[in-house]
C-alpha positions as CSV (number, residue, x, y, z in Angstrom):
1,X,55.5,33.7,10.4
2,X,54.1,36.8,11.8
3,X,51.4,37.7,14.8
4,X,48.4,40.3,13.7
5,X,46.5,42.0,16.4
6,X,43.3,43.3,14.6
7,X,41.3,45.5,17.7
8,X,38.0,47.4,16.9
9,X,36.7,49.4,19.2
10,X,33.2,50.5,18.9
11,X,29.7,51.5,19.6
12,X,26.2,50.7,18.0
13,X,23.6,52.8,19.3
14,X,20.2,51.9,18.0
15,X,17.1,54.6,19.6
16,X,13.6,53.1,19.6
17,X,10.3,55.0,20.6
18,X,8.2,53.3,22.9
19,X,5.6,52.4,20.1
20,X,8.1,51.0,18.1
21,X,9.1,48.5,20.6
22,X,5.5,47.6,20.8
23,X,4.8,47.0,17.3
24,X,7.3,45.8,15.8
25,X,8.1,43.7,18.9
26,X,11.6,44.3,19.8
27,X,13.9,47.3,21.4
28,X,16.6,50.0,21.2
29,X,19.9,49.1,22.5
30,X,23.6,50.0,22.8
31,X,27.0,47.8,22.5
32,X,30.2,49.4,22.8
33,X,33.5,47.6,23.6
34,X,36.7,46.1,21.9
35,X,36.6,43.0,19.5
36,X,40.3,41.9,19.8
37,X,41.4,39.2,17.5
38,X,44.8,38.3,18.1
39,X,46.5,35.3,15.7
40,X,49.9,33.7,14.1
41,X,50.1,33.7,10.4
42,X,52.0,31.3,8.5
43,X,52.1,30.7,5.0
44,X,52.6,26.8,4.2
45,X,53.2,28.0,-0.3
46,X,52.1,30.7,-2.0
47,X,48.8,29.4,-2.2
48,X,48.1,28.4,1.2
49,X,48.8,29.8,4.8
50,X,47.3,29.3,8.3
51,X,46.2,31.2,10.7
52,X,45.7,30.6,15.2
53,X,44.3,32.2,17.7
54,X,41.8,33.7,19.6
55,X,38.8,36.6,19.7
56,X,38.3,38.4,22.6
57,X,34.9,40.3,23.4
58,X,35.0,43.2,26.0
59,X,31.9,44.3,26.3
60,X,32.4,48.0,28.0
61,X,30.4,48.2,31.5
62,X,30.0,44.6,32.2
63,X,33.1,43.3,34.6
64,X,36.6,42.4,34.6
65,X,35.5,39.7,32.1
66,X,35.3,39.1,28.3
67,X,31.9,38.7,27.5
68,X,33.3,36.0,24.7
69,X,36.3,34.1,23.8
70,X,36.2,32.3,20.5
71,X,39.6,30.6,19.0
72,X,40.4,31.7,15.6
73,X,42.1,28.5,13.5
74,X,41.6,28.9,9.7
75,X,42.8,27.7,6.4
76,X,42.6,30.1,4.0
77,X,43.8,28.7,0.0
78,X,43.9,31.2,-2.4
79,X,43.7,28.8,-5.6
80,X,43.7,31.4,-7.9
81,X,43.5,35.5,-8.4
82,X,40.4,36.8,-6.6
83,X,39.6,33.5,-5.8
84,X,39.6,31.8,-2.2
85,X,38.7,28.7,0.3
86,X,38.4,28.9,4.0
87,X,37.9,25.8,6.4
88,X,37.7,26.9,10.3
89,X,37.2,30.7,11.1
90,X,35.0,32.3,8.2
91,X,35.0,36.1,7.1
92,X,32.3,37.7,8.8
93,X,31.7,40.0,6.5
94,X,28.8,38.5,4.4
95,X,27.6,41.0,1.9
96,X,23.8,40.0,2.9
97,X,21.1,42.6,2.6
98,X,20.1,44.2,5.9
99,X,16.7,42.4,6.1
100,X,18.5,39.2,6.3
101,X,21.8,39.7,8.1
102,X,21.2,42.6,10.6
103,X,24.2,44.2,10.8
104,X,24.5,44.6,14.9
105,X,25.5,40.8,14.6
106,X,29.1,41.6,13.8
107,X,29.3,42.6,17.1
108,X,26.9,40.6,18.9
109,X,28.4,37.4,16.5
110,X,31.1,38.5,15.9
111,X,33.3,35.0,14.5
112,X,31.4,31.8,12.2
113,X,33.0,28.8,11.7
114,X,32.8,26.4,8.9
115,X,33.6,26.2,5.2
116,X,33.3,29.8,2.6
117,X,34.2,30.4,-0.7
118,X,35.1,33.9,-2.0
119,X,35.8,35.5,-4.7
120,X,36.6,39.0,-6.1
121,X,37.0,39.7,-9.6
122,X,36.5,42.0,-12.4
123,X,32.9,40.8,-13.3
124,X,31.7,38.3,-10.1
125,X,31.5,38.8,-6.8
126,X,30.4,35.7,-4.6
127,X,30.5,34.2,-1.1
128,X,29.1,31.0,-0.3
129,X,29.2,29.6,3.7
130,X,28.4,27.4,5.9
131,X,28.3,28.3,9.7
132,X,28.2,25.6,12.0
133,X,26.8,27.6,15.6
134,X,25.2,24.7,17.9
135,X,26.3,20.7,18.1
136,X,23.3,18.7,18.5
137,X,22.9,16.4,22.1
138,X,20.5,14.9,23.8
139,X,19.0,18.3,25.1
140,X,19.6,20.6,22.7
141,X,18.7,20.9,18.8
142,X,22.0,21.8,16.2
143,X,21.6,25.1,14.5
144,X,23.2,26.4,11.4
145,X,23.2,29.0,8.8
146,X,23.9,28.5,4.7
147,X,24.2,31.4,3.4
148,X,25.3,32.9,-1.0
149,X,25.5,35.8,-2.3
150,X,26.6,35.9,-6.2
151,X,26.8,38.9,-7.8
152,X,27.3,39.5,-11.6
153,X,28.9,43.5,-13.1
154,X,29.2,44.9,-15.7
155,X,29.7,48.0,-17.6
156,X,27.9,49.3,-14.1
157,X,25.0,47.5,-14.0
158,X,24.6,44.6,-11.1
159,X,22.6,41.7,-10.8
160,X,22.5,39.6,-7.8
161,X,20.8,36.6,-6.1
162,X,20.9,36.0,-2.3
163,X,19.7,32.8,-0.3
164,X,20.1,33.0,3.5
165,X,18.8,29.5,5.5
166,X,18.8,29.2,9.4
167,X,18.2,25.7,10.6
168,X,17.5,24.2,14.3
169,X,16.6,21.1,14.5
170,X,18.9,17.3,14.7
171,X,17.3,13.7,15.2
172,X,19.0,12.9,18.4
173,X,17.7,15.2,20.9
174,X,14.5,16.0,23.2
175,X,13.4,19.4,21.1
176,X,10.1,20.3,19.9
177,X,11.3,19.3,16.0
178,X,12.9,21.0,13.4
179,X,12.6,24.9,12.7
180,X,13.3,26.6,9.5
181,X,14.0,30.0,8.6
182,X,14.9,31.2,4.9
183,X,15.4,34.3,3.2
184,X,15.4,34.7,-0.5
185,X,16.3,37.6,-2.3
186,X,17.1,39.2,-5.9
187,X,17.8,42.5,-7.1
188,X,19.7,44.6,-9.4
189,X,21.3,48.4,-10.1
190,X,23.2,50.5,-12.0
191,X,26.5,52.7,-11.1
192,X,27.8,55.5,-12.8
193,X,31.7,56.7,-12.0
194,X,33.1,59.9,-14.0
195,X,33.2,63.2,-12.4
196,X,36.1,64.3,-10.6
197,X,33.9,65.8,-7.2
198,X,31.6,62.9,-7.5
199,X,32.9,59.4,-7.5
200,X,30.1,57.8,-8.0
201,X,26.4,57.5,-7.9
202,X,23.7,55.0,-9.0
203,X,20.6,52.7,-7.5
204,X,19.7,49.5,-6.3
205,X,16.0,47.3,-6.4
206,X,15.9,44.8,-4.3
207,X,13.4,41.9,-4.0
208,X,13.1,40.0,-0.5
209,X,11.0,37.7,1.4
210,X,11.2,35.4,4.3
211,X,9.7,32.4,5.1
212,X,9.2,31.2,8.9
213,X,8.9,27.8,9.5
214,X,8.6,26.8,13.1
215,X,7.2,23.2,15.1
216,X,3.5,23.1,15.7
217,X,3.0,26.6,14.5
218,X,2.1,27.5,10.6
219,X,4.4,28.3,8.4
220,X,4.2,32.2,7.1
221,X,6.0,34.5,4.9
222,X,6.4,38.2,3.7
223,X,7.6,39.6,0.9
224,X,8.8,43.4,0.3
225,X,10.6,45.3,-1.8
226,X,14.0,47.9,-1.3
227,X,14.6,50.6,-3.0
228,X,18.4,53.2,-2.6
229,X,19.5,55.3,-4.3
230,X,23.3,56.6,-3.6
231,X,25.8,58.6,-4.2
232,X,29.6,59.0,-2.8
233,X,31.1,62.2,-2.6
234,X,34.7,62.7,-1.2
235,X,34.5,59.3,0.5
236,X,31.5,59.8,1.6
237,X,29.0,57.5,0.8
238,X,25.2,58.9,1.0
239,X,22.3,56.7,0.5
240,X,18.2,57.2,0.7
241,X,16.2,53.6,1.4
242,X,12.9,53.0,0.7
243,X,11.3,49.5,2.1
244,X,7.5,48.7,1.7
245,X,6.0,45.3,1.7
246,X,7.1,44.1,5.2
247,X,4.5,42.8,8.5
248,X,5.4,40.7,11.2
249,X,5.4,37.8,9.7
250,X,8.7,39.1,8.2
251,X,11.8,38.2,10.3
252,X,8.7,36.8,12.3
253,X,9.9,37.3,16.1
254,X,7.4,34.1,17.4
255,X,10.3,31.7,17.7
256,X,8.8,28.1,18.7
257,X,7.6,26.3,21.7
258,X,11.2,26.5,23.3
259,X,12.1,29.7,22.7
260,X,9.1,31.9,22.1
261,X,9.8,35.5,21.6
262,X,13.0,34.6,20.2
263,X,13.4,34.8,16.4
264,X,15.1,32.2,14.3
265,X,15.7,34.7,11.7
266,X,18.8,37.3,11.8
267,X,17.9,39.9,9.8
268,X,16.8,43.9,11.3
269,X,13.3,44.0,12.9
270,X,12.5,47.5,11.3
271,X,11.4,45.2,8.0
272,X,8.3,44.1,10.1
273,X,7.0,47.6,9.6
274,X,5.2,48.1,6.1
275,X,6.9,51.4,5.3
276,X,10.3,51.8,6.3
277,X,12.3,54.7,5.4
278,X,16.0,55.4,6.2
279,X,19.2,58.1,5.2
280,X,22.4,57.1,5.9
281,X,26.0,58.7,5.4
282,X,28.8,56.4,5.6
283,X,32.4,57.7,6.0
284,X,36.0,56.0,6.7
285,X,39.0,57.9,7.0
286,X,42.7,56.2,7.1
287,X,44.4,57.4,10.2
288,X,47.8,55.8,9.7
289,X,48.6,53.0,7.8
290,X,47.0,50.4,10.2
291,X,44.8,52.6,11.3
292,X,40.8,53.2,10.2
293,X,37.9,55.2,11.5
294,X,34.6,55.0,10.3
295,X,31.1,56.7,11.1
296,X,27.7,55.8,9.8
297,X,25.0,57.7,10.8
298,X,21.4,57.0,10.2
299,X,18.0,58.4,10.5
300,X,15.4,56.1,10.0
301,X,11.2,57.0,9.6
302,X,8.7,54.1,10.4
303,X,5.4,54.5,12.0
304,X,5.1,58.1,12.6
305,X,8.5,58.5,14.3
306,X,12.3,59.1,13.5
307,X,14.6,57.0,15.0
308,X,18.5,58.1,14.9
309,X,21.2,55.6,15.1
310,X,24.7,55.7,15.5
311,X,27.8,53.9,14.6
312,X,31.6,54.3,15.4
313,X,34.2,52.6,14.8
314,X,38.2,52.5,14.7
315,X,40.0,49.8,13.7
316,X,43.6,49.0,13.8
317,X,45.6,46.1,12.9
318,X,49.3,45.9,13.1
319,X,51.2,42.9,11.7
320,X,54.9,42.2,13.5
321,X,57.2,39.6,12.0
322,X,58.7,36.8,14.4
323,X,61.3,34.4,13.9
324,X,62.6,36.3,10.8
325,X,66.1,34.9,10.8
326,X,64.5,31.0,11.0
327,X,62.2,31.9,8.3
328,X,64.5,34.2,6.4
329,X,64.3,31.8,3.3
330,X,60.3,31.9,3.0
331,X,58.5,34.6,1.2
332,X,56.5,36.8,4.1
333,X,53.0,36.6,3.3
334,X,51.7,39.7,1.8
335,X,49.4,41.5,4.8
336,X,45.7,41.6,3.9
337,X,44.2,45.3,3.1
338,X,42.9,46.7,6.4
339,X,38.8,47.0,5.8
340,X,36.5,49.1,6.7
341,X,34.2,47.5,9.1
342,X,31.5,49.2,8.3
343,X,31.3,49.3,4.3
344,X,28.6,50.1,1.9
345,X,25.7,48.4,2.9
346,X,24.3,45.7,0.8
347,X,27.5,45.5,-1.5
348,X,31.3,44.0,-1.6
């Protein structure tokens, strides 16, 4: 058995102009604070171990409080190499494009929970989830989210599908009816690794759309298309985007008759305009052993204006053995790698 304190401490700083708020109908923000997730590990075989306990969400500059307290209970089963199943607290790190899984939410949602299946090997990458986020009762309408990503390399090139589905709705309750939001995507790429000052560099095409469902309103969609183009020098990872295609009726921010204003959709608001453009550099360095920092810096260009935003991030996550004379028989689990928590976007 062993206790793992994984604490991140961050901030997301997101500028918006004043004409960007209006048109694309949402707003710049900040979020800094500590994510501390604090939980026992024990493994039950080789295959299976368990893990308890709880997230804590200090928002910086609110009160004394957490902002949120989530519990952390999960079965993980590793079944076979590169290959896992999770019941109860889900990795929240879905490898979903921007568009359709902004990624603010890991700190403004920062724990699922429900049922995934992973896995990491030479040639596939895939994670499929469910994420059970509302019970239905008599007032109030359940929500959840399905998401997959499957991913298929080779010899450097990628292909990939995604399918992202946000439901609200039930039978039992007093709410307007049921409301639908899905995100389908496809794309593909190519990644070329060989010199010794460049590790790698390559491209990505990306199809997307998103279809908006709500009660008593018409159903729309949009449809768009992504282009990068990357490279990673030194660690660094340096990308240029190109997104045309999108309107407000992508990630449609209407919501229903209950909630309007409020979007069902989770994916980044900047895909309502329809020419998006935005250079990134991502970079992690390892501190200690349990110890990360990561930067990604952005400047985005939509509607006539730059918009800069800002992530930091360290992480650290030591693991401390109890009870080692009681357990002294049983293998130790091996520790899982420390990730960065901000990765490459759009990929594993």
């Amino acid at each position: 058995m062993s206790l793992v304190i994984e604490n991140q401490t961050y901030i997301y700083n997101q500028e918006l102009s004043k004409e960007v708020d209006t048109r694309l109908q949402t707003e710049g923000f900040t979020l800094i604070g500590n994510l501390t997730k604090s939980f026992f590990r024990y493994r039950l075989s080789d295959q299976l171990r368990i893990e308890a306990g709880i997230l804590w969400n200090f928002e910086f500059g609110e009160d004394d409080q957490p902002d949120e307290v989530d519990p952390v209970i999960a079965l993980h089963w590793d079944f076979s190499p590169g290959w896992r199943f999770t019941a109860g607290t889900l990795d929240r790190n879905h490898p979903l494009h921007d568009a359709f899984f902004n990624d603010a939410l890991r700190y403004q949602e920062p724990i699922e929970q429900g049922f995934q299946f992973k896995a990491d090997i030479e040639h596939l990458h895939q994670d499929l989830w469910l994420s059970w986020e509302e019970r239905e009762t008599a007032t109030q309408r359940e929500k959840f989210s399905i998401g997959n990503v499957t991913q298929v390399k080779a010899g450097g090139f990628m292909l990939e599908g995604q399918v992202y589905w946000v439901h609200l709705g039930g039978q039992q309750n007093t709410g307007p009816g049921v409301f639908n939001n899905l995100s389908l995507g496809a794309g593909g790429g190519y990644t070329y690794r060989a010199s010794d000052w460049l590790d790698e560099i390559g491209f990505t095409v990306h199809y997307l759309k998103n279809i908006d469902n709500p009660p008593a309103l018409p159903e729309v969609d949009e449809e768009g298309m992504a282009y990068r183009a990357f490279l990673t020098v030194g660690g660094a990872y340096i990308y240029y985007q190109h997104w045309r295609g999108g309107s407000l009726d992508f990630n449609s921010p209407r919501g229903d008759a209950t909630m309007p204003g409020i979007p069902l959709s989770k994916g980044d608001p900047m895909y309502r305009a329809r020419i998006y453009d935005e250079v990134g550099v991502v970079k992690t360095w390892q501190l200690a052993d349990e110890v990360i920092a990561t930067v990604d810096l952005r400047a985005q260009f939509l509607l006539g204006r730059f918009q800069p935003l800002l992530v930091f991030n360290i992480t650290w996550r030591p693991e401390f053995p109890l009870f080692e004379d009681y357990f002294k028989n049983r293998t130790r689990p091996e520790p899982d790698p420390i990730a960065p928590p901000i990765g490459r976007p759009y990929g594993f």
